[in-house]
C-alpha angles and dihedrals in degrees: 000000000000119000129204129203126203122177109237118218133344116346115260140188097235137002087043113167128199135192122245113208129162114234101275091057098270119151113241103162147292132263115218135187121221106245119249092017136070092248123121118185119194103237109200129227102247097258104002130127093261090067119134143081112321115181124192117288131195100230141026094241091055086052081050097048089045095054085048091052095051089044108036104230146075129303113205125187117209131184103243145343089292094096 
């Protein structure tokens, strides 16, 4: 399954969060980062497809690889609610 992530809200410099939606607009999740670190953590839709055990990651590419690798598919970022 394809994800898509798209960035909520103004951009920060730390404690960012982004949506997580399948391709047809589904919401799977969020990603969030911890404010004031470099630590994101997957935070699974309740019942939705992403579920499982997420630990903290260091980047948000590694929380995106993560989510490729449980789900077998792409995870794509992109910049608004445009996609």
């Amino acid at each position: 399954m394809d994800v898509v992530v798209t960035p909520v809200g103004a951009p920060r410099s730390a404690g960012g969060t982004w949506r997580l939606e399948d391709r047809l607009g589904h919401v799977l999740g969020t990603i969030r980062q911890t404010p004031r670190s470099n630590e994101f953590t997957v935070v699974p839709e309740p019942g939705a497809r992403l579920g499982g055990p997420y630990i903290l990651y260091p980047t948000l590419d590694a929380a995106m690889w993560a989510i490729e690798r449980h789900l077998d598919g792409a995870c794509e970022l992109v910049s608004g609610p445009e996609h």
